[in-house]
Structure formats: C-alpha cells, structure tokens
C-alpha positions as a printed Julia matrix, in Angstrom:
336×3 Matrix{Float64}:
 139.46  24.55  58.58
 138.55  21.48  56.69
 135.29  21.3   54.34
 133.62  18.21  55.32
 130.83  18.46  57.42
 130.15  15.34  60.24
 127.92  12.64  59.06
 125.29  13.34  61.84
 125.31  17.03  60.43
 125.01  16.12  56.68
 122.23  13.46  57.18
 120.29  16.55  59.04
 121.33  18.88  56.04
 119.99  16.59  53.02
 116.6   15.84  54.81
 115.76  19.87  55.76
 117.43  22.11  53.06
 115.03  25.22  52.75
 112.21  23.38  54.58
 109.51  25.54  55.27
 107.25  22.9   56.7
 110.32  21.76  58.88
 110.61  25.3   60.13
 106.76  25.88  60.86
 106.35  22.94  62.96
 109.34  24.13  65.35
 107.59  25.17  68.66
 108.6   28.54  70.4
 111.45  28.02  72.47
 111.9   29.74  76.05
 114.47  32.22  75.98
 115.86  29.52  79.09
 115.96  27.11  76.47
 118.89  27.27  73.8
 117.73  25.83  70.6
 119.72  22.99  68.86
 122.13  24.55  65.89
 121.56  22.92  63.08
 124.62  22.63  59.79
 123.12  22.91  56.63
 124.08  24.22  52.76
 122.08  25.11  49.81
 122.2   25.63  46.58
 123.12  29.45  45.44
 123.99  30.54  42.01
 125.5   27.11  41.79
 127.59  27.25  44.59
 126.69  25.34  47.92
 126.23  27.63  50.49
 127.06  26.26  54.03
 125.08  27.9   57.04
 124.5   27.84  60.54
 120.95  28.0   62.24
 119.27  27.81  65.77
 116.39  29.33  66.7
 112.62  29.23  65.67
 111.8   30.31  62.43
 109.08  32.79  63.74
 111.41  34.77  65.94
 112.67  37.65  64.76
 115.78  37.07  62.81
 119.47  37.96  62.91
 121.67  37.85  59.74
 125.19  36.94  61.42
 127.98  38.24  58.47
 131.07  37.16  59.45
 134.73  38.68  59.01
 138.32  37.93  57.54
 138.82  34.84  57.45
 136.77  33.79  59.65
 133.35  31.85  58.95
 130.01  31.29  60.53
 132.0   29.97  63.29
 132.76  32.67  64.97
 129.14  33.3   65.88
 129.08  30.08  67.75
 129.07  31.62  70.84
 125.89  33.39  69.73
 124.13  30.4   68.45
 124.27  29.11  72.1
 123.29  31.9   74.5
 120.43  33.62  72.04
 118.74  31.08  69.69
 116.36  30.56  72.59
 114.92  33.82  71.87
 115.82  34.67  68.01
 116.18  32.91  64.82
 120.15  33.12  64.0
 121.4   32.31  60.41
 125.13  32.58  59.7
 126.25  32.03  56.38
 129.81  31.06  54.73
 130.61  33.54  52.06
 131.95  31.66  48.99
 135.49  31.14  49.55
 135.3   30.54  53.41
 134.37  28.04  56.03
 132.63  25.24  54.42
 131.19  26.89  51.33
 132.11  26.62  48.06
 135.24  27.7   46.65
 135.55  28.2   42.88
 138.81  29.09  41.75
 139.1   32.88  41.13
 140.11  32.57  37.14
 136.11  31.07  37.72
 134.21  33.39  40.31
 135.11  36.86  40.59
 135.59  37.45  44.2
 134.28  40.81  44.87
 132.02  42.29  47.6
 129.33  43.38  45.19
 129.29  39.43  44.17
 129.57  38.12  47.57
 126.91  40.42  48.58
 125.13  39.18  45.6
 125.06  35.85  46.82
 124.03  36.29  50.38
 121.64  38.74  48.99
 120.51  35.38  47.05
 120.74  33.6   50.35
 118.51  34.8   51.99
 115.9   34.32  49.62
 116.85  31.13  49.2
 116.47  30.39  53.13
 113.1   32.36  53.02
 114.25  35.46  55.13
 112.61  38.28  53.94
 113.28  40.07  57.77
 116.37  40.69  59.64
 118.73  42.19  61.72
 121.73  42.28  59.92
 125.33  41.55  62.35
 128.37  42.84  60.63
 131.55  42.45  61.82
 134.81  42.84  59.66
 133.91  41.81  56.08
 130.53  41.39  57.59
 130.35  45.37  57.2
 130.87  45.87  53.32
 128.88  42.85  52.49
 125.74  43.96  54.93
 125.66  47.74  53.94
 125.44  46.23  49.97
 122.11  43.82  51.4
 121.05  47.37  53.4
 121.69  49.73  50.31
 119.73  47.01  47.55
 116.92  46.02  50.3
 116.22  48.09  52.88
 112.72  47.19  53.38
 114.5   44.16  54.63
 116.15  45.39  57.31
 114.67  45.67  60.99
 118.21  46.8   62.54
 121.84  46.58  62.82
 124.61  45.37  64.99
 127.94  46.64  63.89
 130.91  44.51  66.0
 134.56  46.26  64.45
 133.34  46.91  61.1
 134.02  50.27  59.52
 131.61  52.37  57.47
 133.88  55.6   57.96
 137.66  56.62  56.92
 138.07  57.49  61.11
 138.33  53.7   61.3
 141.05  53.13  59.13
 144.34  54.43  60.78
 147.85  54.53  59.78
 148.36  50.85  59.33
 146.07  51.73  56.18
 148.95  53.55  53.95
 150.39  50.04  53.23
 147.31  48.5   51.96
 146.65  52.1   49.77
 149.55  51.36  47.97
 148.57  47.72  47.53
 145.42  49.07  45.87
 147.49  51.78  43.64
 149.98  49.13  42.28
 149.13  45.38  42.91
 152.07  44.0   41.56
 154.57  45.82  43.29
 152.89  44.89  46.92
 150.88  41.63  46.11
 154.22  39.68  47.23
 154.67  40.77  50.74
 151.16  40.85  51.77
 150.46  37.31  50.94
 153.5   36.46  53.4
 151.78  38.79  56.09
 148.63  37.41  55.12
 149.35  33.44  55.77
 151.36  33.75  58.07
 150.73  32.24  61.88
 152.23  35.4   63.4
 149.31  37.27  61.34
 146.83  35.77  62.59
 147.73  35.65  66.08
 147.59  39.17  66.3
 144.17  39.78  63.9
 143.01  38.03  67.4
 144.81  39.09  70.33
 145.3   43.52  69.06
 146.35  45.25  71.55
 145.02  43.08  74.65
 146.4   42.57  77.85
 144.98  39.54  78.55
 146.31  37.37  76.06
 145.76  34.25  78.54
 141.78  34.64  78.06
 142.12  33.47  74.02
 142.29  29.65  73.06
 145.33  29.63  70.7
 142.7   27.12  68.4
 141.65  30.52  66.98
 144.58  31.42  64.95
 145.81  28.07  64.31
 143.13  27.17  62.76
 142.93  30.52  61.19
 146.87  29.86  59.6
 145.56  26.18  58.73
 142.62  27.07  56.58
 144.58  30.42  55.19
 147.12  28.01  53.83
 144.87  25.75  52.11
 145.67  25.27  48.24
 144.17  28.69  46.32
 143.34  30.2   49.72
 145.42  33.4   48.97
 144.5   33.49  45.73
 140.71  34.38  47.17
 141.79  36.52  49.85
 144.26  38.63  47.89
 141.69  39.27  45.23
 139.39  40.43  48.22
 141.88  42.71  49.62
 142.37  44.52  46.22
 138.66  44.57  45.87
 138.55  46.43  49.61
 139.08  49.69  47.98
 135.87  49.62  46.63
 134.12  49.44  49.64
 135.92  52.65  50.62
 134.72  54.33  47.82
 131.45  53.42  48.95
 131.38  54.82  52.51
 129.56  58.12  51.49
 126.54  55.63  49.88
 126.82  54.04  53.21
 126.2   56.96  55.1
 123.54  58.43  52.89
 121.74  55.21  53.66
 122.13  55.07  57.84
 121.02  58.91  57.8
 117.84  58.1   55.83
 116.73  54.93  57.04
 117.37  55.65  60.63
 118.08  52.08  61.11
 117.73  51.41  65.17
 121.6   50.57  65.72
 123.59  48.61  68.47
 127.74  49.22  68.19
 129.54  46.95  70.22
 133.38  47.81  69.99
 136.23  46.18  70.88
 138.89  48.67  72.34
 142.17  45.76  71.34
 141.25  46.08  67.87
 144.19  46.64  65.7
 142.52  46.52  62.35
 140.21  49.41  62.79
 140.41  52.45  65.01
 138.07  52.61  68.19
 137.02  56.13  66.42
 134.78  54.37  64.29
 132.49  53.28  67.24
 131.68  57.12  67.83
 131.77  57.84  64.4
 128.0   55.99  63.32
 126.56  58.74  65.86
 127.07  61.25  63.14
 124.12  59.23  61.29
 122.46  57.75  63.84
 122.26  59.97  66.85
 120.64  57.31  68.77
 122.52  54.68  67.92
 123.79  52.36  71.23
 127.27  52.42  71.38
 129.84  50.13  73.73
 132.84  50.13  73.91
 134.04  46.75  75.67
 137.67  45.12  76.85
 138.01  42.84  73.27
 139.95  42.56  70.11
 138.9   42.79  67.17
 136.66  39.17  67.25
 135.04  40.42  70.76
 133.2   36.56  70.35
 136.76  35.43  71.27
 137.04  36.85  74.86
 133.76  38.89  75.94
 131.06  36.35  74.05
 128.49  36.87  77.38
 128.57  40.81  77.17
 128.2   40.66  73.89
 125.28  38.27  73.78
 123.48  40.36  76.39
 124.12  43.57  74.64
 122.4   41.77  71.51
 119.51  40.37  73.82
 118.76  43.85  75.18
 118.68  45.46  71.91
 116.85  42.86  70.13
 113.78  42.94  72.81
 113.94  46.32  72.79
 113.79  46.58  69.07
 110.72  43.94  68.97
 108.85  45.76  71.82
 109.16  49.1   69.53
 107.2   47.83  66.38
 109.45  50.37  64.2
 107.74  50.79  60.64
 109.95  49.67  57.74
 112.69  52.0   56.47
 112.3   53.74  53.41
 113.76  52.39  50.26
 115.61  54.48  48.79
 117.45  54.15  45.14
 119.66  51.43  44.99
 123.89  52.13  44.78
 124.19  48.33  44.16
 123.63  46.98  40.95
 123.36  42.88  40.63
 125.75  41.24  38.57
C-alpha cells in the first residue's frame, strides 16, 4: 500500500490538522446523509500519524482500531454507511497504512508503545469520548486505551479480536514456540508471513463463498507486506503478541468491573481465532450482544451492511441509555 496521500487529500490535511474551530462549525448531518471522509495526519511523539475521519465532531464517537496488516482502510466501508450519524476516527498504527514507519533498531514496536501512541492520539485529535472498535490487533491495543482510561470509554465493539485463550486454537502451538525460541522459528514465519498465499487466506478462512471477496484485498495486503523493513515490524509484533496473552486475565478483570455495554460481531470463516471467543466475553459481560455472522475474519470484506447496522443499532441504543462513566480502576499499563 503506498504512503503518499493524493494531492486533493494532503491540501485538506495541512489546512485542518487538529482543528477544533474546523470541527465546531460542521453542522449535524442526517443519519440519510453520509458525511465526506476526510485524510489527515498529525504529529505524535514525532511520528506522523495518518487517520481517517467522517462524521460531526459532536456525535458520539467511535475509535476504529484496525488489525494485521491491515490499516484504517478496512473501516472504509464504515466511514460510508455510519458517519451520517457518528463521528468515526481510524487511525494507522506506526508501522502501517500511511503512518510513519521508523525502523525497529529506532522505535520499539510493541503493543504497550503502539497503544501508547494512539493513547496519545486521541488526545492529540481532542477525543476524550469513545466507543472503542477492535478487531485483530485492534483488540490488544484497545483493551491497553480501556485498562489506562476507562473513564474514556462509552462502549465496545469487538469484530474477531480475542481477549480469551478459547480463541486461540491449535494453529497457536506454532506461534508458542516462535515466542519460546525466536531464532529457531523467526525464518519460516516471515516466509508464511509475506507470502501472497498468506494473505489470501487471513481473508477468505474457511468461507464458501470465496467469489463475494475482491482479490484487491490480499494483493494489496502481499504488496505493502513486502515493502523494504515491512517484516522487520511485523515480526517484532508477533514476538511481542505473547504479551498480550499474558495480559488476558487484566483484560478480564477490567470488562467484569466496568461493565462496558458490549456489541460482538463474529465472523464464523475466521481462521485466526476460534468462533469460541464470541461466547466467551459473556463470562464478563452477561449482557453483552453477541452475532455470529457468515464472514472471515475481516467481516468489512464480505458482510460490511450487517455489520454497519449491527453498529447503528447498538450505538443508538447506547446513546438513548445515558450509561454513567465506568469506574477507573488501577491502571495494568504503564506509559513508556
């Protein structure tokens, strides 16, 4: 996926980075009335942050975390059918889309520093409110910003991300002994890793209707996988996973305190994560909403309209119930 941003988009960026006149003067929009996404980046700990966002400022807010290796495209589909209701930011983490990537002998990619940084995001962008979306990556990264700030959070939609070891199935030995000795495994998951036959089926899982996905997805996937240092990143990130698993009893602690309202939308195709892990958040949150729907692992790829109606149900119904803010509780992450 190349870096550059269009002209059109980058003229818009330099005149309204973290505007907050810009934002106020935005009228209301009908929810019949998609808002225009706008392409921006900012300045974060040095690095330029690149970031989606449609919607009016005033709305209530969704934090849209992406996965591996995706970006803040992936929420395009959301951008269109729901900005006419919501505000919708979608950041690149540091190392994907069009942010910044600092070589790793430079930036220690990590989830408690990417979390750091979109932690530093937000209050960058002036989003002090949200509901967080976490899907893949979008998981660790989120339940970090939950964990340090939960006054912050109004909600959360999980899409394939795993907070439990019921999600992570047998295809999780190999990566265990990645994570118990790097060096004897770091060779033959970098060819898994960037290869086009990887990332094919990241997208497609188990589904039958393999005709429904634009083939765009994983070429483009391969393309930007294969950039120069790419692996590098992502390798580094994989070995850092096992922290996040190490982290799921924090995570839990957290969702059975703050009650957060929650909306699971599952993809049954998934291959990554096991469909036990929709059921699974009920142990915290007996009320949570959860669906299991006919999608992979990126459910945005085939089933972007039953997703985006699940969202706009749960979102009304969340702003309708007024919840009081969740109650902070001591902090398991620890800023760099």
């Amino acid at each position: 996926m190349p870096r550059l941003i269009l002209g059109a988009f980058a003229a818009a960026s330099l005149g309204l980075l973290i505007s907050g006149s810009a934002h106020a003067a935005k009228p209301f929009p009908s929810p019949s009335a998609p808002a225009p996404v706008f392409y921006r980046s900012v300045k974060v700990d040095g690095l330029d942050i690149f970031y989606r966002e449609a919607g009016a400022a005033n709305a209530p807010t969704l934090l849209l975390l992406h996965g591996f290796p995706s970006s803040s495209r992936m929420f395009e589909p959301l951008l269109a059918r729901l900005s006419g209701q919501f505000h919708l930011l979608a950041p690149d983490y540091p190392g994907f889309g069009h942010s910044d990537a600092p070589d790793p002998e430079a930036f220690a990619y990590t989830f408690d520093h990417i979390a750091e940084v979109m932690q530093h995001f937000t209050e960058a962008v002036g989003s002090s409110r949200y509901v967080l979306y976490m899907q893949d990556y979008g998981g660790p990264v989120g339940f970090r910003l939950a964990v340090a700030h939960p006054e912050r959070v109004q909600g959360i939609i999980i899409q394939n991300a795993v907070a439990h070891d019921d999600g992570l199935g047998p295809r999780w030995n190999r990566m265990r002994e990645f994570w118990a000795d790097r060096a004897a495994n770091e060779a033959g998951f970098r060819q898994s890793l960037t290869s086009l036959a990887g990332a094919q089926r990241r997208h497609l899982g188990a589904s039958p209707n393999a005709a429904n996905y634009d083939p765009d997805l994983w070429s483009d996937e391969f393309a930007f996988l294969n950039k120069s240092g790419e692996s590098d990143i992502q390798i580094d990130l994989f070995f850092d996973y096992r922290t996040n698993v190490a982290s799921y009893s924090a995570w839990q602690a957290w969702l059975r305190q703050a009650k957060p309202p929650t909306l699971v939308v599952w993809g049954r195709y998934d291959q990554s994560f096991e469909a036990a892990e929709a059921q699974a958040y009920k142990r915290e949150i007996p009320d949570a909403d959860v669906h299991l729907i006919d999608a992979g692992h990126f459910a945005l790829d085939e089933k972007p309209d039953e997703v985006a109606a699940l969202i706009g149900a749960f979102m009304s119904k969340l702003s309708k119930s007024r919840r009081p803010r969740s109650t902070p509780m001591k902090s398991a992450y620890t800023p760099r």
